[in-house]
TILO-618081 format. One record per residue (C-alpha): x negated, y, z negated; residue in one letter; residue number from 1. Coordinates in steps of 0.05 Angstrom, whole numbers, plus 5000, padded with zeros to 4 digits. Example, Ala and Ser with C-alpha at 12.3 -4.5 7.8 and 13.67 -1.06 7.14 Angstrom:
# TILO-618081
c1 | c2 | c3 | res | n
4754 | 4910 | 4844 | A | 1
4727 | 4979 | 4857 | S | 2
This chain:
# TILO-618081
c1 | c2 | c3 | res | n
5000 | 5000 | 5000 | X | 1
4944 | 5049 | 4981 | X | 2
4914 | 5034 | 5040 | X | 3
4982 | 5048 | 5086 | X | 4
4986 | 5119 | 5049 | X | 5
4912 | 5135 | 5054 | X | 6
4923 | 5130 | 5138 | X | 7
4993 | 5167 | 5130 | X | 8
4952 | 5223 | 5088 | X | 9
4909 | 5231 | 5131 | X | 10
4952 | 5230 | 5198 | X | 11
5000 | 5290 | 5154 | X | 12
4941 | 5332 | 5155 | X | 13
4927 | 5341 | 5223 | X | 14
4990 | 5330 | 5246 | X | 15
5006 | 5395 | 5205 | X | 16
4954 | 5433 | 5221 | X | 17
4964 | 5489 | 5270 | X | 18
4892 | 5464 | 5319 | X | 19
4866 | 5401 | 5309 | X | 20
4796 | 5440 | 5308 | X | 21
4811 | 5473 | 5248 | X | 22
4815 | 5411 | 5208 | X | 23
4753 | 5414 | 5161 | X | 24
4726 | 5362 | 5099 | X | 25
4764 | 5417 | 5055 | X | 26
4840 | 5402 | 5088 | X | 27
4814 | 5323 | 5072 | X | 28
4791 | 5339 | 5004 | X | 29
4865 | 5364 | 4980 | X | 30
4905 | 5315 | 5036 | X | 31
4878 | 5247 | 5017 | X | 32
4813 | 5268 | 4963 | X | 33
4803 | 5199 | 4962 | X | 34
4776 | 5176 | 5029 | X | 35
4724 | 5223 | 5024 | X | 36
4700 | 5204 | 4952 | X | 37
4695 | 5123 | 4991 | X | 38
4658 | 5151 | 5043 | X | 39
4619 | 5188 | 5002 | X | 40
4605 | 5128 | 4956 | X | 41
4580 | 5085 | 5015 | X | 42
4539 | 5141 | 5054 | X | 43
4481 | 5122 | 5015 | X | 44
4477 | 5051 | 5040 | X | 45
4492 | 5072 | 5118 | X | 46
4430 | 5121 | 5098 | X | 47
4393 | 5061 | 5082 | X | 48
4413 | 5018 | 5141 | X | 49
4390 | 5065 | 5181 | X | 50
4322 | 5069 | 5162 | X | 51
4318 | 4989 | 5169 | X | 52
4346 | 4984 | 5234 | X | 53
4298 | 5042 | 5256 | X | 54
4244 | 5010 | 5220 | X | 55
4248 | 4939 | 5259 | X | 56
4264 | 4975 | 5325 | X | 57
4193 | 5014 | 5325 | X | 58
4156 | 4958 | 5292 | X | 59
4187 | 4905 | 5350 | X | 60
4184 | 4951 | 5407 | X | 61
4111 | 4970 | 5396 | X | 62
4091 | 4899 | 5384 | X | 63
4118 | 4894 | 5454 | X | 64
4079 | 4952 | 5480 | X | 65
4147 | 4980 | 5508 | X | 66
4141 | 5059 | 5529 | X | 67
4198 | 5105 | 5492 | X | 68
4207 | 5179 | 5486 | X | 69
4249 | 5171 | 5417 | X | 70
4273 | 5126 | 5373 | X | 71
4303 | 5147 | 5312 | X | 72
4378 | 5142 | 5277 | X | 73
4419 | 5181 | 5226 | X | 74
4481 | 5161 | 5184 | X | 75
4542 | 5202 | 5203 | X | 76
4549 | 5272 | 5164 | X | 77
4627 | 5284 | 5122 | X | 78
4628 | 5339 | 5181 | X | 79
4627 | 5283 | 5227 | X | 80
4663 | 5237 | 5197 | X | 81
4717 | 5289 | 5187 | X | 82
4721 | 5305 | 5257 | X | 83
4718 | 5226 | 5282 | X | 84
4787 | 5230 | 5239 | X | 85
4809 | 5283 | 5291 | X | 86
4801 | 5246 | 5352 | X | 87
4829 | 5181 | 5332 | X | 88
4885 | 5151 | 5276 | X | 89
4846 | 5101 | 5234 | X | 90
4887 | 5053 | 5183 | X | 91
4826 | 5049 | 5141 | X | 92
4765 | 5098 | 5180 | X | 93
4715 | 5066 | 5134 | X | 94
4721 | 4998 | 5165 | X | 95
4746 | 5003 | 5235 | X | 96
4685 | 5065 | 5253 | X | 97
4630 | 5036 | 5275 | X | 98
4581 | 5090 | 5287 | X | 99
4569 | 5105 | 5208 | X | 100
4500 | 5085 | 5223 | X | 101
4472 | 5095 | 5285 | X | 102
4406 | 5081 | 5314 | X | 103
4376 | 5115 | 5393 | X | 104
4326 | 5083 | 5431 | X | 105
4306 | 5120 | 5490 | X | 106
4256 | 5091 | 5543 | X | 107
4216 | 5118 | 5591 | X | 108
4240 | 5068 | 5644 | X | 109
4300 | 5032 | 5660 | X | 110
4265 | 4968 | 5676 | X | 111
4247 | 4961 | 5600 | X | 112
4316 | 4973 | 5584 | X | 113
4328 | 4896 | 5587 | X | 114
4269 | 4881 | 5549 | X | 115
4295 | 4924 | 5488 | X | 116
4363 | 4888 | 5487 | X | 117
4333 | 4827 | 5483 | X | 118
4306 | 4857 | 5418 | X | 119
4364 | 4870 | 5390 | X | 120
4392 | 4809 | 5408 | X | 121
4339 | 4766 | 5374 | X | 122
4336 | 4817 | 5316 | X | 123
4412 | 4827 | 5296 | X | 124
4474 | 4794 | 5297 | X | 125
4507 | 4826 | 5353 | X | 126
4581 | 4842 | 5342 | X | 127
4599 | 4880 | 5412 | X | 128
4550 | 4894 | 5463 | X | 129
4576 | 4947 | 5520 | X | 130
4541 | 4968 | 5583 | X | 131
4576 | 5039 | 5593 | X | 132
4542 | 5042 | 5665 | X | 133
4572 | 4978 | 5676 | X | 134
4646 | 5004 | 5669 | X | 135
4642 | 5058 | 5721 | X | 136
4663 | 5040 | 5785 | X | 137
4619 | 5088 | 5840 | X | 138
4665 | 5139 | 5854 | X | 139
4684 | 5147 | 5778 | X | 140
4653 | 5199 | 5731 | X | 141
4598 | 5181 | 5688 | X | 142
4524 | 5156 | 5671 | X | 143
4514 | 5100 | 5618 | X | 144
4475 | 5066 | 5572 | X | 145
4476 | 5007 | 5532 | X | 146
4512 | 4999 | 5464 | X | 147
4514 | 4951 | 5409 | X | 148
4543 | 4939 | 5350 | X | 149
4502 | 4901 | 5304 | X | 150
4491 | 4885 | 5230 | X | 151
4418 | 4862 | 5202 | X | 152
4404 | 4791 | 5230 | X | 153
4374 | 4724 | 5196 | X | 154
4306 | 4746 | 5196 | X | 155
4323 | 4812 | 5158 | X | 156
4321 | 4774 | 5089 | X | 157
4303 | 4791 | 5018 | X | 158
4329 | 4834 | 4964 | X | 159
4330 | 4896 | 4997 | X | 160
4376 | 4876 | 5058 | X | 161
4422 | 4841 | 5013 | X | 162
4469 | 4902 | 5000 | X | 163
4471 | 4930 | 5074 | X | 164
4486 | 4862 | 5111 | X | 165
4556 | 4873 | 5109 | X | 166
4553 | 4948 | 5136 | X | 167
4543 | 4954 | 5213 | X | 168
4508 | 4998 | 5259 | X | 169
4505 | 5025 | 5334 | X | 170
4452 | 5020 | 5371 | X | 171
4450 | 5057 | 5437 | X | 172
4396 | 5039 | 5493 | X | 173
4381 | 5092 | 5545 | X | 174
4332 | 5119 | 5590 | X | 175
4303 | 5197 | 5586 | X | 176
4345 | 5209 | 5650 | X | 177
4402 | 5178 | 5623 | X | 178
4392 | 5215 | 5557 | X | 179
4391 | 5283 | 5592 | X | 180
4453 | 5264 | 5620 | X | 181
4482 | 5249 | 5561 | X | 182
4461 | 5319 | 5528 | X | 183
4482 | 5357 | 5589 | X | 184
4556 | 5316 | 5589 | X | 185
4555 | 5331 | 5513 | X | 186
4558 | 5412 | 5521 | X | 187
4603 | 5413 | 5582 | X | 188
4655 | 5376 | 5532 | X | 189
4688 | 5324 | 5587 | X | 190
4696 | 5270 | 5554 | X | 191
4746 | 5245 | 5612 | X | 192
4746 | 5246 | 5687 | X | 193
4822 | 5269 | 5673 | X | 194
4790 | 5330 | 5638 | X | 195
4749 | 5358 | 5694 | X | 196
4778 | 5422 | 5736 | X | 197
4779 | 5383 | 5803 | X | 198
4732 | 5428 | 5831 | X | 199
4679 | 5405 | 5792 | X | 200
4694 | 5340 | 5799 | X | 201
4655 | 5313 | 5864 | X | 202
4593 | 5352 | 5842 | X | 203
4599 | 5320 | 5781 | X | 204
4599 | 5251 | 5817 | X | 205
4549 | 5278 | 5856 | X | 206
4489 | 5299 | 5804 | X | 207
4510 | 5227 | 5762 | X | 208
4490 | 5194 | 5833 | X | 209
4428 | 5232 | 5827 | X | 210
4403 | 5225 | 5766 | X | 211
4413 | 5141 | 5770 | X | 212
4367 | 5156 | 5833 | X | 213
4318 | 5192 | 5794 | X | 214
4310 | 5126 | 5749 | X | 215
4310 | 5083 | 5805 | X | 216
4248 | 5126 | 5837 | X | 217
4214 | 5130 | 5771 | X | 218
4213 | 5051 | 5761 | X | 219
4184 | 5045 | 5831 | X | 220
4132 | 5093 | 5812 | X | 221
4114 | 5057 | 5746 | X | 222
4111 | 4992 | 5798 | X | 223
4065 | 5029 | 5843 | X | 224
4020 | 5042 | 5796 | X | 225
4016 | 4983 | 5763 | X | 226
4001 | 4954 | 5837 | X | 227
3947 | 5010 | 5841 | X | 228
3922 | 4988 | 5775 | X | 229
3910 | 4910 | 5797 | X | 230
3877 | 4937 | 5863 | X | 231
3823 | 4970 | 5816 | X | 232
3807 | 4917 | 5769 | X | 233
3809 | 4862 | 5823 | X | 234
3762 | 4911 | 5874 | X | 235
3708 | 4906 | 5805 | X | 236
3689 | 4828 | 5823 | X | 237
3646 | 4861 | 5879 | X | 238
3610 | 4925 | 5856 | X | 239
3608 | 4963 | 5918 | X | 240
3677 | 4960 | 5936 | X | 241
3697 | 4980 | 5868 | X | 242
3647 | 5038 | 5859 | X | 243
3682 | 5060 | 5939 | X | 244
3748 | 5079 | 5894 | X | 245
3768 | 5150 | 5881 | X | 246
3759 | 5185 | 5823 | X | 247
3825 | 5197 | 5792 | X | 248
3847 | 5182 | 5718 | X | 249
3872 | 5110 | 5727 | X | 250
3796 | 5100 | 5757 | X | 251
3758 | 5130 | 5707 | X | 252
3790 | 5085 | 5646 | X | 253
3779 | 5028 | 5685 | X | 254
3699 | 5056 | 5706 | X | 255
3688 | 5058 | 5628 | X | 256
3708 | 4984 | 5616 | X | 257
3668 | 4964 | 5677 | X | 258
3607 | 4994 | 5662 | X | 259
3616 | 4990 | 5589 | X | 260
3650 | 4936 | 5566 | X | 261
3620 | 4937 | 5498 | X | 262
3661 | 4999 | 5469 | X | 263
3714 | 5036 | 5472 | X | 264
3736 | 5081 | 5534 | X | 265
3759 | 5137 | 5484 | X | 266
3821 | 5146 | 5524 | X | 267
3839 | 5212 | 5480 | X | 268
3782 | 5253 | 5519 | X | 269
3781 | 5224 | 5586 | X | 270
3818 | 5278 | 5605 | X | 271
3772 | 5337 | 5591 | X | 272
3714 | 5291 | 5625 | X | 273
3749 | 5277 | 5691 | X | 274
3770 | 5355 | 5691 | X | 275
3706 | 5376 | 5689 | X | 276
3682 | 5319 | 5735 | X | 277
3725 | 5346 | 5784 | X | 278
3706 | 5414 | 5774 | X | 279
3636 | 5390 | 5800 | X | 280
3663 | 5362 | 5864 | X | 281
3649 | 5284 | 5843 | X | 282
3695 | 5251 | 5889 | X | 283
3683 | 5179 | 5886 | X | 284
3659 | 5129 | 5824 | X | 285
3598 | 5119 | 5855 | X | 286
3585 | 5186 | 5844 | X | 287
3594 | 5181 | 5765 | X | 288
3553 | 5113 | 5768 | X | 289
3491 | 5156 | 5800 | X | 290
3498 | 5202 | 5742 | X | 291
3501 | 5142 | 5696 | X | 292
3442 | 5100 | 5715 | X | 293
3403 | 5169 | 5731 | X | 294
3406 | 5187 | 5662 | X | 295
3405 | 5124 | 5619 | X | 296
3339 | 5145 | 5581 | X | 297
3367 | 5215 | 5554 | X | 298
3431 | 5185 | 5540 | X | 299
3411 | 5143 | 5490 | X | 300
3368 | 5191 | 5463 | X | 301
3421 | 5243 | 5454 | X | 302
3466 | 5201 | 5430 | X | 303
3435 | 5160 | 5381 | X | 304
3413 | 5239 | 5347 | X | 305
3477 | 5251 | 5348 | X | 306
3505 | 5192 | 5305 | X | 307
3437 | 5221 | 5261 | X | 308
3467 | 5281 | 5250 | X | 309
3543 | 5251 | 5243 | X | 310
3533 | 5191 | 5194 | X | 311
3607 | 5190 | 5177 | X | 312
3629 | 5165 | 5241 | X | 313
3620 | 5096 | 5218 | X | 314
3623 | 5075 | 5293 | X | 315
3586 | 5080 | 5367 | X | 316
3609 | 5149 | 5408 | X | 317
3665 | 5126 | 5460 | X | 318
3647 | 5109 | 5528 | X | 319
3667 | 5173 | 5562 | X | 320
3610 | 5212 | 5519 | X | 321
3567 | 5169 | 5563 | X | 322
3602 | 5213 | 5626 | X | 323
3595 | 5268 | 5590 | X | 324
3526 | 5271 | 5574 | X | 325
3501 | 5238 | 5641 | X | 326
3541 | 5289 | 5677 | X | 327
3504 | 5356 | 5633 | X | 328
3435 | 5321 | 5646 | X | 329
3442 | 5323 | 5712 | X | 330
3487 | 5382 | 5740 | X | 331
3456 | 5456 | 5729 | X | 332
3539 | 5472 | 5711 | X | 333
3542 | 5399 | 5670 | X | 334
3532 | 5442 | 5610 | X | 335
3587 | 5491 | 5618 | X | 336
3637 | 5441 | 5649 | X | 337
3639 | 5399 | 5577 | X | 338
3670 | 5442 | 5517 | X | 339
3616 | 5421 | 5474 | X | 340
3608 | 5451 | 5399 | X | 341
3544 | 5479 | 5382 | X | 342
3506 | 5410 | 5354 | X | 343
3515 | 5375 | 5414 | X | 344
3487 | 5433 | 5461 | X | 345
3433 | 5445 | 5411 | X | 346
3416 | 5370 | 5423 | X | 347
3425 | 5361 | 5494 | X | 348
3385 | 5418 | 5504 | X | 349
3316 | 5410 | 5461 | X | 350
3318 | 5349 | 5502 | X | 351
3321 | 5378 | 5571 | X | 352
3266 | 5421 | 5544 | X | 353
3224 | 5349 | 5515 | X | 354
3232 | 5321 | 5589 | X | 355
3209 | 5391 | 5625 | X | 356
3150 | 5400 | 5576 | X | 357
3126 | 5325 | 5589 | X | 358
């Protein structure tokens, strides 16, 4: 019975109200005071289940090596859950919503999309799984994702779960494109292809059409350069056809595992070496392998004072310090091209002045 006057409480309120938009958490506080002390009570826990699904999403997804732009989650605000009430008549909101907890994985590509729902498959116990892009037919308004309801699965066990494995969560699964769409549907408010003017409607159509192209053309990139990528490391079984490859970022990171495979290629500052070896017109990787074995005398001198004068380091300089150096021993502009801080010029350059005094 409580539960019968609770939804009729509730359904009074904004059925009395003169806009629907002006029904706030105060209007529920004196209608029906006590759905929002229960949802209040239970926040906590969706707060909580939350922070574990996000928790095994990240931890799963990067043991995968899966690229993402975001994932994250929040449990729904009073403010939300007040206007959720709104939109919809619930006989009891607190168990039919299922988007107290939610939980946003977005990917950088679509083809990983499938990869991350077999996660949450083999993570969670899946109550509904929906593909929104599925339910579009082409000429209909719209650009998906995938959603799923899930609570914490068999492997989530221990103290800790025990209180949230009866709570569920959403989980959508979405690609930056797909995302933007989303944000951009969000603030023109059509929730409906019945809502938009019918002016707007084709364009509408239209830029949805467009931006699933965009994914499409960004997973054949990705596939490109993956294909680019093999080309490289097969082409270093025979040393002059892989030293014949242009000099471009993908080349250089695979140069410093080539030539040495004994460290780290420092990813982090790759960048600032292949900008400046640009900037000095080297073209091909032969032409940083000249450098290289031109210079591998000074090199080791410089560098070996330099883990001298920087004992907390605790481990060998990356490989593309090895670039770096090579390419301010031997270029007049080498010097200038590197942003190097004062110890390393100081270095580098009492031993240019050793090698022109002997």
């Amino acid at each position: 019975m409580k539960k019968i006057e609770s939804s009729k409480s509730i359904e009074n309120t904004i059925r009395t109200a003169k806009n629907k938009s002006e029904i706030s958490a105060e209007d529920l506080w004196k209608s029906d005071p006590e759905i929002i002390r229960q949802f209040l009570d239970v926040r906590h826990e969706y707060e909580q289940l939350c922070a574990e699904v996000e928790y095994i999403l990240k931890k799963k997804i990067s043991h995968q090596k899966i690229e993402t732009s975001f994932i994250g989650s929040r449990a729904k605000t009073l403010n939300s859950f007040v206007e959720k009430l709104q939109r919809k008549s619930y006989g009891n909101p607190l168990k039919e919503l299922t988007d107290l907890a939610g939980a946003r994985v977005v990917c950088l590509y679509s083809g990983d999309l499938a990869a991350v729902a077999d996660i949450i498959r083999t993570e969670f116990t899946i109550i509904e799984e929906i593909n929104k892009l599925a339910e579009f037919d082409p000429n209909q308004f719209g650009y998906g994702a995938m959603h799923f309801i899930v609570k914490l699965g068999k492997t989530s066990s221990g103290a800790r779960y025990d209180d949230l494995r009866n709570y569920a969560c959403e989980i959508q699964v979405r690609t930056v494109v797909q995302d933007a769409w989303a944000i951009i549907q969000h603030h023109m408010a059509y929730k409906k292809e019945s809502q938009i003017p019918s002016q707007l409607h084709r364009k509408l159509n239209s830029l949805a059409g467009l931006f699933e192209t965009v994914d499409d053309q960004f997973n054949a990139i990705r596939s490109q350069r993956d294909t680019y990528l093999s080309s490289i490391r097969e082409s270093a079984n025979v040393q002059k056809d892989f030293l014949e490859n242009e000099l471009n970022y993908d080349s250089l990171i695979e140069y410093l595992k080539w030539a040495f495979s004994d460290r780290d290629s420092g990813e982090a500052g790759v960048e600032i070496v292949l900008d400046a070896l640009k900037q000095l017109n080297y073209k091909t990787l032969r032409d940083v392998n000249d450098a290289v074995e031109a210079t591998k005398e000074g090199r080791e001198n410089i560098l070996t004072e330099m883990m001298r004068l920087l004992p907390d380091r605790g481990r060998p300089m990356d490989s593309n310090f090895e670039v770096a150096v090579a390419i301010s021993l031997t270029d007049e502009q080498g010097m200038s091209a590197i942003p190097w801080g004062p110890t390393w010029i100081d270095v580098i350059n009492r031993y240019k002045t050793h090698k022109t005094a002997e």
